[in-house]
Legacy VTK file of the C-alpha trace (Angstrom):
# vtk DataFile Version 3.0
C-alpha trace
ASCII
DATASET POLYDATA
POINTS 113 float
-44.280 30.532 -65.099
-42.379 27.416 -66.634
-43.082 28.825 -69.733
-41.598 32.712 -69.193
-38.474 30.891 -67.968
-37.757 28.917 -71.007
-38.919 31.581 -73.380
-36.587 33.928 -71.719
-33.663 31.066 -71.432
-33.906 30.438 -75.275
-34.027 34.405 -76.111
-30.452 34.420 -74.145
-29.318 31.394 -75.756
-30.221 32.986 -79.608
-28.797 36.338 -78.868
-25.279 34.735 -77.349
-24.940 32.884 -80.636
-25.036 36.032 -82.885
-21.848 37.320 -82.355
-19.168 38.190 -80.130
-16.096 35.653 -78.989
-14.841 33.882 -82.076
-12.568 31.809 -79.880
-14.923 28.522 -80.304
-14.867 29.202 -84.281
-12.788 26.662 -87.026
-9.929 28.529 -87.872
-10.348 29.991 -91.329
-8.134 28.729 -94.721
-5.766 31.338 -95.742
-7.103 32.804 -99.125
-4.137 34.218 -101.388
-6.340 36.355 -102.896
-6.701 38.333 -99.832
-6.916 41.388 -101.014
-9.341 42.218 -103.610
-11.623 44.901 -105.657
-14.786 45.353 -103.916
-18.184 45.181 -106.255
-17.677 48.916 -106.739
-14.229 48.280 -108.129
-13.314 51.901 -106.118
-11.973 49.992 -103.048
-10.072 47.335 -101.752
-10.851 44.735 -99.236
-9.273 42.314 -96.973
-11.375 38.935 -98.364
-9.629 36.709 -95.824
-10.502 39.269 -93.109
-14.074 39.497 -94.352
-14.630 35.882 -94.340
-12.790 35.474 -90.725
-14.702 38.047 -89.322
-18.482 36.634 -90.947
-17.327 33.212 -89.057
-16.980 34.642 -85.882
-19.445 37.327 -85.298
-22.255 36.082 -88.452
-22.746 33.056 -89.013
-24.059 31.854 -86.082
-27.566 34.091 -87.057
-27.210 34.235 -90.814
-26.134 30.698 -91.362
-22.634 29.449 -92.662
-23.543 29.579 -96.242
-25.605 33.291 -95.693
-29.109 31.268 -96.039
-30.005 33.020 -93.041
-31.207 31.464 -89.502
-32.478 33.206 -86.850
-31.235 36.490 -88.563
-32.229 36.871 -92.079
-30.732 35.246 -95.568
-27.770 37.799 -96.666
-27.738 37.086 -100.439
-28.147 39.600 -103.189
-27.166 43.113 -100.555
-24.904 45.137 -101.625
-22.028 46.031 -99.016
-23.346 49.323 -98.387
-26.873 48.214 -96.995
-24.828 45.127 -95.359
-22.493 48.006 -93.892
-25.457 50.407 -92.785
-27.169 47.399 -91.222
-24.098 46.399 -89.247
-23.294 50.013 -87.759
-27.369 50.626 -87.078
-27.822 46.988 -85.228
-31.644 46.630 -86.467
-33.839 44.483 -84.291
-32.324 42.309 -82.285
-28.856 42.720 -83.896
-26.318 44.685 -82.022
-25.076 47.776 -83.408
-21.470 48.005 -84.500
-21.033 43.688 -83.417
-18.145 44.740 -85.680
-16.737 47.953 -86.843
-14.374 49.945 -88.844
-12.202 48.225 -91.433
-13.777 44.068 -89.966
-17.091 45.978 -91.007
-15.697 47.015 -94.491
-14.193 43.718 -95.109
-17.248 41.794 -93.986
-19.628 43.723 -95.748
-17.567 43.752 -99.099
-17.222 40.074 -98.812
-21.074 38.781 -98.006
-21.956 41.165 -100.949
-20.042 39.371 -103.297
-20.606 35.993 -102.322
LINES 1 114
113 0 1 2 3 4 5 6 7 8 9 10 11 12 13 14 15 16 17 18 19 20 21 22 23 24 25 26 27 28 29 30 31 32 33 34 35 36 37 38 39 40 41 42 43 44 45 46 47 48 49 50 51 52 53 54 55 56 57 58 59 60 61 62 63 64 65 66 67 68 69 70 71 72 73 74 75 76 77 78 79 80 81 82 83 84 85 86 87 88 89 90 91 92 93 94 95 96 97 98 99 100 101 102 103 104 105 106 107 108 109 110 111 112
C-alpha cells in the first residue's frame, strides 16, 4: 500500500512540474532581437515571447537547455511537429499547456535553438 501512495504522490509531483503557473520562474532577459524570421523565413515570431513562455510552461519536463527530462530531448524538431505536439498533448503532456500565438512563438523558438 506504501508503495501505491508514493508512486501515485511522485506521478502528481512530475505532472505539476510540466507546466502551468510561471509565477515561481526567473524572470527572462529582454532579447532586442525580439522579433525574428522563423526557420521557414515565411513568418515572424516573438523570440522573447518564445523563450518566456518555454521557461514557464517547458522546461520543467524538457530541461532548461531542451536535453529533455521527464519529457523528451526537443533538439533537431521543426516548429511544426513542436506545434502539432503542443496542441495534441501526447502522453502525459497536456494538450494546448499553451496556445495560439505563446504556441507559435514557442514552437518557432525551440526549433531554432
Amino acid at each position: 500500500m506504501k508503495k501505491l501512495v508514493f508512486a501515485i504522490m511522485g506521478s502528481v509531483l512530475v505532472l505539476g512540474a510540466c507546466g502551468g503557473d510561471d509565477a515561481n520562474n526567473e524572470e527572462v532577459p529582454e532579447n532586442n532581437n525580439a522579433v525574428e524570421e522563423s526557420a521557414g523565413g515565411n513568418d515572424t515570431y516573438d523570440a522573447t515571447n518564445g523563450e518566456e513562455v518555454y521557461v514557464g510552461n517547458c522546461a520543467a519536463c524538457h530541461g532548461g537547455d531542451l536535453e529533455g527530462a521527464s519529457g523528451p530531448d526537443l533538439h533537431g524538431i521543426s516548429a511544426d511537429v513542436i506545434l502539432a505536439t503542443i496542441e495534441e498533448g501526447p502522453g502525459n503532456m497536456p494538450a494546448e499547456l499553451v496556445s495560439g500565438q505563446d504556441a507559435e512563438d514557442v514552437a518557432a523558438w525551440v526549433s531554432e535553438q
